[in-house]
C-alpha positions in Angstrom: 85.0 105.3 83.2 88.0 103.8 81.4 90.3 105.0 83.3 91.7 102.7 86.3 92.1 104.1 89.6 95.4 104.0 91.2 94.3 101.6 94.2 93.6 98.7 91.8 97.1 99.2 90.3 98.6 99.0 93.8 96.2 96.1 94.8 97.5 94.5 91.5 101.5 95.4 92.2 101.2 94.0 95.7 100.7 90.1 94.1 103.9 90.8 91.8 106.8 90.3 94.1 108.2 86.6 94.5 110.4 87.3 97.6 109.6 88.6 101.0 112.0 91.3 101.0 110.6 93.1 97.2 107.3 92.6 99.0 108.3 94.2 102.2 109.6 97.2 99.9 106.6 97.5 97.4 104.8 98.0 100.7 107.0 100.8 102.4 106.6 102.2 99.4 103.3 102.1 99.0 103.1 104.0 103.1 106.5 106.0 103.0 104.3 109.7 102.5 102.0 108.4 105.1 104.9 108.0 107.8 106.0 111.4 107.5 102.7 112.9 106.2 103.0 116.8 107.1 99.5 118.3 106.1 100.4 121.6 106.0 103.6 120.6 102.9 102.1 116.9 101.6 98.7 116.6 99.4 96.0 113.6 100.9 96.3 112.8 96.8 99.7 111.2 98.0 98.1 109.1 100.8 94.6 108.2 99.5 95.3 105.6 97.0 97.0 103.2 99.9 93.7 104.3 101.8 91.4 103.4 99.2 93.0 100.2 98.3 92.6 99.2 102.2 89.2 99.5 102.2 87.8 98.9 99.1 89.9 95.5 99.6 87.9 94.9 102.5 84.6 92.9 101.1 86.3 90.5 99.2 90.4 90.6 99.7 89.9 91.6 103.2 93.2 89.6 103.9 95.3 92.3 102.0 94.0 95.1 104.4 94.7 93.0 107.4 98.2 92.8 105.6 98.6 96.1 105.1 97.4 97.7 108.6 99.7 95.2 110.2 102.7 96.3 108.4 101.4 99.9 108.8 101.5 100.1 112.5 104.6 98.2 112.7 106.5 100.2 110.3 105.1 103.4 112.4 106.9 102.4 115.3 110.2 100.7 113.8 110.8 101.8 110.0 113.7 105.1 112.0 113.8 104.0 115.2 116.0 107.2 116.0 113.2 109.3 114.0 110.2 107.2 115.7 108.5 110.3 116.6 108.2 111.4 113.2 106.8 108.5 111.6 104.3 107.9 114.6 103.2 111.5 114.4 103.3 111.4 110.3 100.8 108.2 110.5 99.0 110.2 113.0 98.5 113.2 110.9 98.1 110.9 107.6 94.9 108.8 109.6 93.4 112.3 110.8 93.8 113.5 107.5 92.3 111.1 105.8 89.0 111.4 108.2 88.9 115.1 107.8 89.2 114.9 104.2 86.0 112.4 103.5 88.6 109.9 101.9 87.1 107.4 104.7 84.2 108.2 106.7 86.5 106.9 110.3 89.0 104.1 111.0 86.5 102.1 112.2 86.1 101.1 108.8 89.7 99.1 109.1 89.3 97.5 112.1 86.4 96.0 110.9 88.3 94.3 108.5 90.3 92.6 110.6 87.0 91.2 112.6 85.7 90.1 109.2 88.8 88.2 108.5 88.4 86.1 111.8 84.8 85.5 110.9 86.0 83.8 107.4 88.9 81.9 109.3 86.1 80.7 112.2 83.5 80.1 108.7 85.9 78.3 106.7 87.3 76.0 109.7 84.0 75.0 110.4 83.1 73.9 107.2 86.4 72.1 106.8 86.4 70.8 110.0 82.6 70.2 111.2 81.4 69.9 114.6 80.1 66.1 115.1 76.6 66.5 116.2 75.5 65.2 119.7 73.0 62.3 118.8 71.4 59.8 121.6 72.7 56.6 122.0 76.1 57.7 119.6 79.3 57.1 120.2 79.8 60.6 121.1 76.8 60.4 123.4 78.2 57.5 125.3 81.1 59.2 125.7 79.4 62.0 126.8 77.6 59.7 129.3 80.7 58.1 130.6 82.6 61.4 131.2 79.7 62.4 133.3 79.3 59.4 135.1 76.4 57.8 133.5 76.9 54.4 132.1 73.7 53.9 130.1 73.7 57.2 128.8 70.0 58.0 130.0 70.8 61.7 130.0 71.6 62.1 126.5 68.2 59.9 125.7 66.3 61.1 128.5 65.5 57.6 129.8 66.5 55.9 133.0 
């Protein structure tokens, strides 16, 4: 189709703003219907593009879901603090939603994201940062052997 669909706009506004505080913005603005999200007055149509954008970011921008759900759950709890029940019970209702109406087939789908980020951190550290490899008669097998208490470092090559 030729026509673009709204998540990919948002996913492409979200890289526009050059200061924390327009980002913070685009972002509340991207989840205020979700915070007060009434299903019986509000349409999922207002809701699903943030959705979307959140997990279709996940297999290759999985960072900007991460983002978002973090910013999400804090903004539940302390975008009104007076009105706190509102907004938690509006994200409630928005999440449930969202299930019920096939626009994600369950949440689990999110917090999968954010165990697919920490396996790229863990993947990328490692090959940044390799593990030296334990090899006999090494400096890092005599070391080995000293910490242990074995001068000649027989464990490492098996001899005595």
């Amino acid at each position: 189709s030729d026509v673009t669909p709204r998540w990919a706009v948002l996913g492409w506004l979200l890289q526009c703003p050059r200061t924390p505080s327009i980002a913070a913005n685009v972002k509340l603005a991207l989840f205020y219907d979700a915070l007060f999200f009434d299903p019986q007055r509000d349409s999922i149509m207002n809701i699903e593009p943030a959705m979307l954008l959140m997990t279709r970011s996940i297999p290759k921008y999985v960072g900007i879901t991460s983002m978002l759900m973090e910013f999400l759950i804090i903004a539940k709890d302390n975008y009104n603090l007076p009105r706190r029940h509102l907004t938690q019970r509006g994200f409630q209702n928005a999440m449930l939603a969202l299930v019920r109406n096939r626009v994600v087939r369950s949440l689990d789908e999110l917090t999968k994201a954010e165990e697919e980020r920490w396996e790229q951190r863990q993947t990328a550290a490692l090959r940044d940062h390799p593990i030296p490899e334990r090899q006999a008669g090494g400096r890092l097998g005599q070391q080995d052997a000293k910490r242990h208490g074995d001068s000649t470092g027989s464990f490492i090559t098996g001899g005595n």
